[in-house]
DRENZA-124791 format. One record per residue (C-alpha): residue in three letters; x, y, z. Coordinates in steps of 0.05 Angstrom, whole numbers, padded with zeros to 5 digits, always signed. Example, Ala and Ser with C-alpha at 12.3 -4.5 7.8 and 13.67 -1.06 7.14 Angstrom:
REM DRENZA-124791
ala+00246-00090+00156/ser+00273-00021+00143/
END
This chain:
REM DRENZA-124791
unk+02044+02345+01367/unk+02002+02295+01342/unk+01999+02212+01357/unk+01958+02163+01330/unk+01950+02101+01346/unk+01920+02029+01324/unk+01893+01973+01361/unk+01953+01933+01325/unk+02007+01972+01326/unk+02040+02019+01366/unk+02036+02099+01360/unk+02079+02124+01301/unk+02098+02194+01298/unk+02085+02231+01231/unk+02162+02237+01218/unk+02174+02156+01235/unk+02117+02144+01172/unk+02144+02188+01110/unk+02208+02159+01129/unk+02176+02077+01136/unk+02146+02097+01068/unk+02217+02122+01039/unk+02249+02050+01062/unk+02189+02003+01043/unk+02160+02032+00978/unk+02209+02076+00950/unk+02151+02125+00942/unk+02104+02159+00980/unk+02039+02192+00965/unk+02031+02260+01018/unk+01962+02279+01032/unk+01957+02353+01046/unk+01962+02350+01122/unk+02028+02317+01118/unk+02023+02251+01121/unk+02019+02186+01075/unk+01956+02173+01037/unk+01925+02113+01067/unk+01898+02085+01000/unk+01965+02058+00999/unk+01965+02016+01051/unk+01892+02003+01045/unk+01836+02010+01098/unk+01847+02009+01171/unk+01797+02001+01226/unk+01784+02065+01261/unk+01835+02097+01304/unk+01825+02150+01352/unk+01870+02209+01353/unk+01888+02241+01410/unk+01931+02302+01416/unk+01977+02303+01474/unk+02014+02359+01518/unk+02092+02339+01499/unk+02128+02349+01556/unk+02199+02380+01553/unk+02247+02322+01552/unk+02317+02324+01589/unk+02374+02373+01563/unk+02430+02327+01522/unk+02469+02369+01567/unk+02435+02336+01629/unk+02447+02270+01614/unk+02508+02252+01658/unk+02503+02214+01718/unk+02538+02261+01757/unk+02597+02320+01758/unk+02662+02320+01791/unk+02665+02328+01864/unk+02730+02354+01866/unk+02778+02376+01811/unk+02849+02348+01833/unk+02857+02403+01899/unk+02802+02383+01945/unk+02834+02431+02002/unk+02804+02499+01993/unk+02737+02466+01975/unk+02722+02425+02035/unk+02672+02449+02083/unk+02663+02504+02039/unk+02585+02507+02031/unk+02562+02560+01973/unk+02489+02544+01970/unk+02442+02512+01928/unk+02447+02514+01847/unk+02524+02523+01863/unk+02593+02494+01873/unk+02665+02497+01901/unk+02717+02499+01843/unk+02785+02525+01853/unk+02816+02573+01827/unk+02885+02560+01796/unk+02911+02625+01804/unk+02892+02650+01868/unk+02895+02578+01897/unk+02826+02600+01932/unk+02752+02558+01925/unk+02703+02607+01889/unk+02635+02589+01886/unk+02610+02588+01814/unk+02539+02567+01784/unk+02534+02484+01775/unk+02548+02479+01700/unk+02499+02412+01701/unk+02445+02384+01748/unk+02430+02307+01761/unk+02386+02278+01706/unk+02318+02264+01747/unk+02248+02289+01736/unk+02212+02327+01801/unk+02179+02378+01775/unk+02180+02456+01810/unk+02142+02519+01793/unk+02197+02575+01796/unk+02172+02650+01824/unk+02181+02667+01749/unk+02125+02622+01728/unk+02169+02568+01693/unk+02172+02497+01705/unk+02230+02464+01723/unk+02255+02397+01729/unk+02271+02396+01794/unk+02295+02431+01846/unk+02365+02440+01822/unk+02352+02468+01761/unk+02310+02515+01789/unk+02367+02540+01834/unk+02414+02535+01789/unk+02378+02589+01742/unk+02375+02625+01796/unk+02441+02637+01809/unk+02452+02639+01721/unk+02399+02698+01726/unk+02430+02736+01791/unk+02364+02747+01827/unk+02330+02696+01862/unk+02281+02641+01844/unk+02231+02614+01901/unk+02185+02553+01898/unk+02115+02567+01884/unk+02062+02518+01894/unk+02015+02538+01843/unk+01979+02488+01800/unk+01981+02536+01738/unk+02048+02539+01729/unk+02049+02462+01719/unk+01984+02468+01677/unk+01988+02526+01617/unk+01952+02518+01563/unk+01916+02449+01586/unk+01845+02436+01610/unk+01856+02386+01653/unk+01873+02424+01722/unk+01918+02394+01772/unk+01851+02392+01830/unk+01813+02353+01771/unk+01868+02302+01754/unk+01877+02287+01826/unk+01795+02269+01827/unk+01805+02236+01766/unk+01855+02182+01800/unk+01815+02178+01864/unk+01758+02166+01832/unk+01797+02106+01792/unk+01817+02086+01852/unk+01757+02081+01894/unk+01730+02045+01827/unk+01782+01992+01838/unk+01775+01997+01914/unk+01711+01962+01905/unk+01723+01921+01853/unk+01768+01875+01899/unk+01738+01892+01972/unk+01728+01820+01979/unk+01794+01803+01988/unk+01801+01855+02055/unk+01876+01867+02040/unk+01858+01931+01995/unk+01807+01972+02032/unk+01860+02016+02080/unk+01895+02040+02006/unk+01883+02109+02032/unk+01935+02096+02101/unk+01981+02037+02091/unk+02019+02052+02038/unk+02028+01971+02025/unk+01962+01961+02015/unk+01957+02016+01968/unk+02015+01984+01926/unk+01979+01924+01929/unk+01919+01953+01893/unk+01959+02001+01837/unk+01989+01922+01825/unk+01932+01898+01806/unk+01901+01961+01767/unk+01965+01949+01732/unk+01946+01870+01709/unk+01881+01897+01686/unk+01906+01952+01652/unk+01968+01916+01612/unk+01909+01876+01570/unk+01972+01844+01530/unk+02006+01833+01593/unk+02077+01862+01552/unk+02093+01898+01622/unk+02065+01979+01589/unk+02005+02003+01593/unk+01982+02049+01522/unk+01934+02089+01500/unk+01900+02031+01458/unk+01898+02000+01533/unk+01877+02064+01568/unk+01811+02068+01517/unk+01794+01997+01533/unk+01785+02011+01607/unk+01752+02078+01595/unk+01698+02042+01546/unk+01684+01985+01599/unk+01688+02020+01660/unk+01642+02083+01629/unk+01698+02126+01646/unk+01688+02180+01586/unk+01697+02251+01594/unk+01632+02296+01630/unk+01639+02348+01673/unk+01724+02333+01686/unk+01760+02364+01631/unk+01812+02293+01656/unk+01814+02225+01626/unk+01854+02162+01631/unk+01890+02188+01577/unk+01922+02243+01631/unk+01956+02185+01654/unk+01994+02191+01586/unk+02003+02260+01588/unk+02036+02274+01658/unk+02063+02203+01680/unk+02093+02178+01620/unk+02170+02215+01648/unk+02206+02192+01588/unk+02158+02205+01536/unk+02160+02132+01504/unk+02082+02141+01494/unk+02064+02083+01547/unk+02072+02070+01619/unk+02119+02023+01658/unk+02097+01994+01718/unk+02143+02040+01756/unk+02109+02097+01726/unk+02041+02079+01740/unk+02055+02069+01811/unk+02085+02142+01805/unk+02012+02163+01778/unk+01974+02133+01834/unk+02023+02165+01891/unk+02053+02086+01902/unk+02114+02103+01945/unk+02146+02052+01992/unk+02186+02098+02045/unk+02227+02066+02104/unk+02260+02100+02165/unk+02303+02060+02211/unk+02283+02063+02279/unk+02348+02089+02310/unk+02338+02148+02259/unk+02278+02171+02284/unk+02307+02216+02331/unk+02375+02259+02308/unk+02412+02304+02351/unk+02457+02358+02322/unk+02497+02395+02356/unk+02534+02463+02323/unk+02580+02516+02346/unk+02541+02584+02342/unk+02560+02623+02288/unk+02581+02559+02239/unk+02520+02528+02188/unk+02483+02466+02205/unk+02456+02419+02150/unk+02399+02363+02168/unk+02389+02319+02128/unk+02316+02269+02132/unk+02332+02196+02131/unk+02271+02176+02099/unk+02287+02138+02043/unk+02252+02104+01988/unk+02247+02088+01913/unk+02212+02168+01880/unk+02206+02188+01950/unk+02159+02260+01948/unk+02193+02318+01969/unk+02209+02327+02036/unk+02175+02384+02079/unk+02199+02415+02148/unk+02163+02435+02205/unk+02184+02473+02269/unk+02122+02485+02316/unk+02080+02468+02270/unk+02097+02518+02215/unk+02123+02488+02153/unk+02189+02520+02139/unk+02192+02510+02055/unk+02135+02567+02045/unk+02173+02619+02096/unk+02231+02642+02049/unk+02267+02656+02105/unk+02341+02681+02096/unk+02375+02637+02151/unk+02333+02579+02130/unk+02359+02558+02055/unk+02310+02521+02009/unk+02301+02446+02008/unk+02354+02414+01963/unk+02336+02334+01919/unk+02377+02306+01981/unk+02320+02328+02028/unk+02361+02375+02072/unk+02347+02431+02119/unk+02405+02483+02107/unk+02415+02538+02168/unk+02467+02586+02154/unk+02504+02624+02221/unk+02463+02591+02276/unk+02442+02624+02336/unk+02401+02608+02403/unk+02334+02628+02365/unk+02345+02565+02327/unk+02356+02520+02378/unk+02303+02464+02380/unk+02260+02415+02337/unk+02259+02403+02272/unk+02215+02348+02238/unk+02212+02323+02165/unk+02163+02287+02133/unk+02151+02264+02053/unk+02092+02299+02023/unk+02032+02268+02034/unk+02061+02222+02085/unk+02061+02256+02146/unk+02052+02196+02190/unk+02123+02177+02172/unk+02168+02230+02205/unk+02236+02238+02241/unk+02256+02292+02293/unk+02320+02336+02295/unk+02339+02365+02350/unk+02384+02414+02334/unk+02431+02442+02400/unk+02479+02500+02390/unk+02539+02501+02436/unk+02558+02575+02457/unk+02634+02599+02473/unk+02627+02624+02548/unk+02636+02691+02575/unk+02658+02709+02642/unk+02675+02775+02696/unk+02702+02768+02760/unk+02688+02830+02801/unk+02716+02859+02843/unk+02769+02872+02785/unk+02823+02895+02851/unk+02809+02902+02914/unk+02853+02919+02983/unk+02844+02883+03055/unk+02869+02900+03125/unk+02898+02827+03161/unk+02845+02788+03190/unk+02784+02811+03147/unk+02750+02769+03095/unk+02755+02781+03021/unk+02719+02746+02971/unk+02720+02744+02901/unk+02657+02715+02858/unk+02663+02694+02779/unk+02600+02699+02737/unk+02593+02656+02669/unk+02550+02643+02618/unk+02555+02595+02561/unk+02518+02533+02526/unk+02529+02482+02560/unk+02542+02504+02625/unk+02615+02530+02640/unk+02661+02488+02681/unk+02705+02531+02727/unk+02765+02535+02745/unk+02807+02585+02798/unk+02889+02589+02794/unk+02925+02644+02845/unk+02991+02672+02808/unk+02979+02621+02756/unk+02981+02557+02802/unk+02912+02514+02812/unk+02881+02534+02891/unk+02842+02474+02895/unk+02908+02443+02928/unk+02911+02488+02978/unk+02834+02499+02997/unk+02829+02498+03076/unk+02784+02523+03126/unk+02814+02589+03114/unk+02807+02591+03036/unk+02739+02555+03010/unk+02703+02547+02945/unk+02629+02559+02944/unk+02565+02581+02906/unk+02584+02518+02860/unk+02653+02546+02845/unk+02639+02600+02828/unk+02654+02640+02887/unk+02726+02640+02922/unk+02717+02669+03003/unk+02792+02676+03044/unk+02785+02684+03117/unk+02822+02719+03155/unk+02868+02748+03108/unk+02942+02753+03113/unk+02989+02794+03072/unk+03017+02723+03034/unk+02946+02719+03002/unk+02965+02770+02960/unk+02961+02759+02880/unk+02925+02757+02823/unk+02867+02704+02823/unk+02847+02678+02749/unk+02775+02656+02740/unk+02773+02603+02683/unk+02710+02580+02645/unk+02710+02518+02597/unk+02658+02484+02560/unk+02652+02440+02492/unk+02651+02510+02452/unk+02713+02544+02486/unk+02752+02582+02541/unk+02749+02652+02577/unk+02789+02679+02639/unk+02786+02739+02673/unk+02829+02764+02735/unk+02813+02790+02797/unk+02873+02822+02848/unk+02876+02824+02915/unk+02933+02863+02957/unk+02936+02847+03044/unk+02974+02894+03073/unk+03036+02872+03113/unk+03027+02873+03189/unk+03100+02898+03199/unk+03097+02943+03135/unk+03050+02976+03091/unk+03036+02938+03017/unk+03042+02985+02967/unk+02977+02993+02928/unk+02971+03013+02851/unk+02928+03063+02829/unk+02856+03040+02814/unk+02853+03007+02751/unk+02913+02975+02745/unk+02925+02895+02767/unk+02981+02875+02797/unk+03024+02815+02778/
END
């Protein structure tokens, strides 16, 4: 597609003239590439043409500013989690919440390179073709996916801007407030601002391509060795493809992002059942905040495809599914590029406990000792617990019956045949209960206690 533009007016498609020529002069004269003869309108000054990459604008279909969280029968939907690029919806005749491929995505522009070598808006609509397609769709980082058919190579734009940058860098070193652009991200704003002022020559709040040749001419910015110019500025950064750039774009050109994260966010704890998902979610915040990126001992987690570890959703979330002890730990997340800035999950996972008393039975003469021990395990430790024939022994510990090894051991001196019964171990912690039983049968000084076969427990 081709623009052209005057010093006077702003670009006009080929389309927008036959039809001006239609409305103002009834008549138009075509030259053979398509577009009005400009005898007509007589002779302008030179214009230079520049052919630009047209981005893919936004789906009609896309254009919502959001979808319906639930559908009139939020029940079998909550807590449900189906995974990225889908959704709960209900089904009417089985009652039941069936996952199902998102029939839209949120309207915003984040660009991802798919496995299959497409671009995508962003990360939704990459996930949602994935589940549209059946087979799955990972996140490359690959520069020629985002670059087909164009010159101008991701590695050279980003010289391109640091090299404008540095230009400007100097240009208003005198004032020491701009000189640390490259760590304080205020500072950095602070000089895109003012790029901006000298950019905007007609100070109407855009900056076009008329502008963008001014500051190449004056600052000797023409193309040499970089296939890039200015006019890349155009050709990536302008999102909505109104031919100029808003502040707000520029400042998405020159990586301006202002990102915040409360201090008592800093450090999360999470704590999870094992077994169930756990979802963590980065509280840094910020107007076009980068994507965010995981670490866990120092690996970055969005380029392991890992199965247990789902991909990195527009919210900025870290998705486990069934959690075990292996996952247990650390978690930080940062913004691209901003690594400085980063807040630390600790994820904890509770586990149910599980107990064995042993002996399971056992048989005493009077006046020996028996003792019965109770081992559990569990996250967090197990509190325990000992009941004879189902009432607590903790009201009737004496010098004769004792609690030791931390509870977890019950020692009777001296036995007599009325300590007979069946002694219940029970553990409890924040993820659940276990008991087991232990028996123990005294036989009767004046007559023999009858004693089951081994195996059973007595009641």
């Amino acid at each position: 597609m081709v623009y052209i533009w005057t010093h006077r007016k702003r670009p006009m498609k080929t389309g927008r003239w036959w039809s001006a020529a239609i409305l103002l002069l009834g008549l138009a004269v075509l030259s053979t590439d398509g577009r009005p003869s400009m005898e007509e309108f007589g002779s302008p000054p030179h214009r230079p043409v520049v052919r630009f990459r047209h981005k893919d604008g936004i789906p009609e279909s896309l254009r919502i500013k959001g979808f319906m969280a639930h559908d009139g029968y939020p029940g079998p939907c909550e807590h449900k989690y189906c995974g990225l690029g889908r959704h709960c919806v209900v089904n009417h005749e089985s009652g039941q919440g069936d996952c199902k491929c998102l029939e839209h995505c949120k309207p915003h522009y984040k660009p991802v390179c798919g496995s299959d070598g497409k671009l995508y808006q962003n990360h939704c609509e990459l996930h949602r073709a994935s589940c549209l397609r059946g087979h799955k769709i990972t996140i490359m980082h690959s520069e020629e996916c985002f670059y087909k058919d164009d010159n101008c190579r991701l590695s050279d734009y980003r010289k391109l801007k640091t090299k404008i940058l540095e230009l400007h860098d100097k240009r208003y070193m005198e004032s020491n407030i701009y000189k640390n652009h490259k760590d304080d991200m205020v500072s950095r704003k602070h000089l895109v601002e003012m790029m901006f002022k000298r950019f905007d020559a007609d100070n109407n709040g855009h900056v076009d391509a008329s502008e963008l040749s001014q500051v190449i001419k004056q600052e000797g910015l023409s193309k040499d060795i970089s296939e890039c110019t200015l006019f890349d500025l155009l050709k990536y950064n302008d999102v909505d493809d109104d031919e100029h750039l808003t502040k707000e774009e520029f400042y998405t050109a020159f990586d301006v992002y202002l990102l915040i994260l409360p201090d008592d966010q800093k450090v999360k704890v999470t704590t999870v059942t094992v077994g169930q998902s756990a979802v963590l979610t980065c509280a840094i915040a910020g107007d076009r905040r980068p994507p965010i990126l995981w670490k866990r001992n120092h690996q970055l987690l969005n380029s392991l495809n890992l199965e247990d570890i789902n991909d990195f959703g527009d919210d900025g979330s870290l998705y486990i599914t069934k959690v075990t002890t292996t996952h247990m730990g650390n978690y930080t997340c940062h913004a691209d590029g901003y690594e400085k800035l980063s807040q630390t999950h600790t994820l904890q996972v509770n586990v149910p406990p599980v107990i064995r008393v042993y002996p399971e039975s056992q048989a005493r003469e009077p006046g020996v000792t028996a003792s019965l021990r109770c081992h559990a395990e569990g996250i967090p430790n197990p509190q325990l617990a000992w009941l004879k024939n189902g009432m607590d022994i903790t009201t009737k510990l004496s010098k004769q019956l004792t609690l030791q090894a931390n509870g977890s051991e019950v020692h009777i001196s001296n036995v007599h045949f009325e300590d007979t019964g069946a002694y219940t171990c029970i553990a409890k912690n924040k993820a659940g209960m276990d008991e087991d039983i232990s028996s123990l049968f005294v036989e009767d000084s004046a007559r023999k206690t009858y004693l089951p076969p081994s195996g059973q427990k007595s009641l």
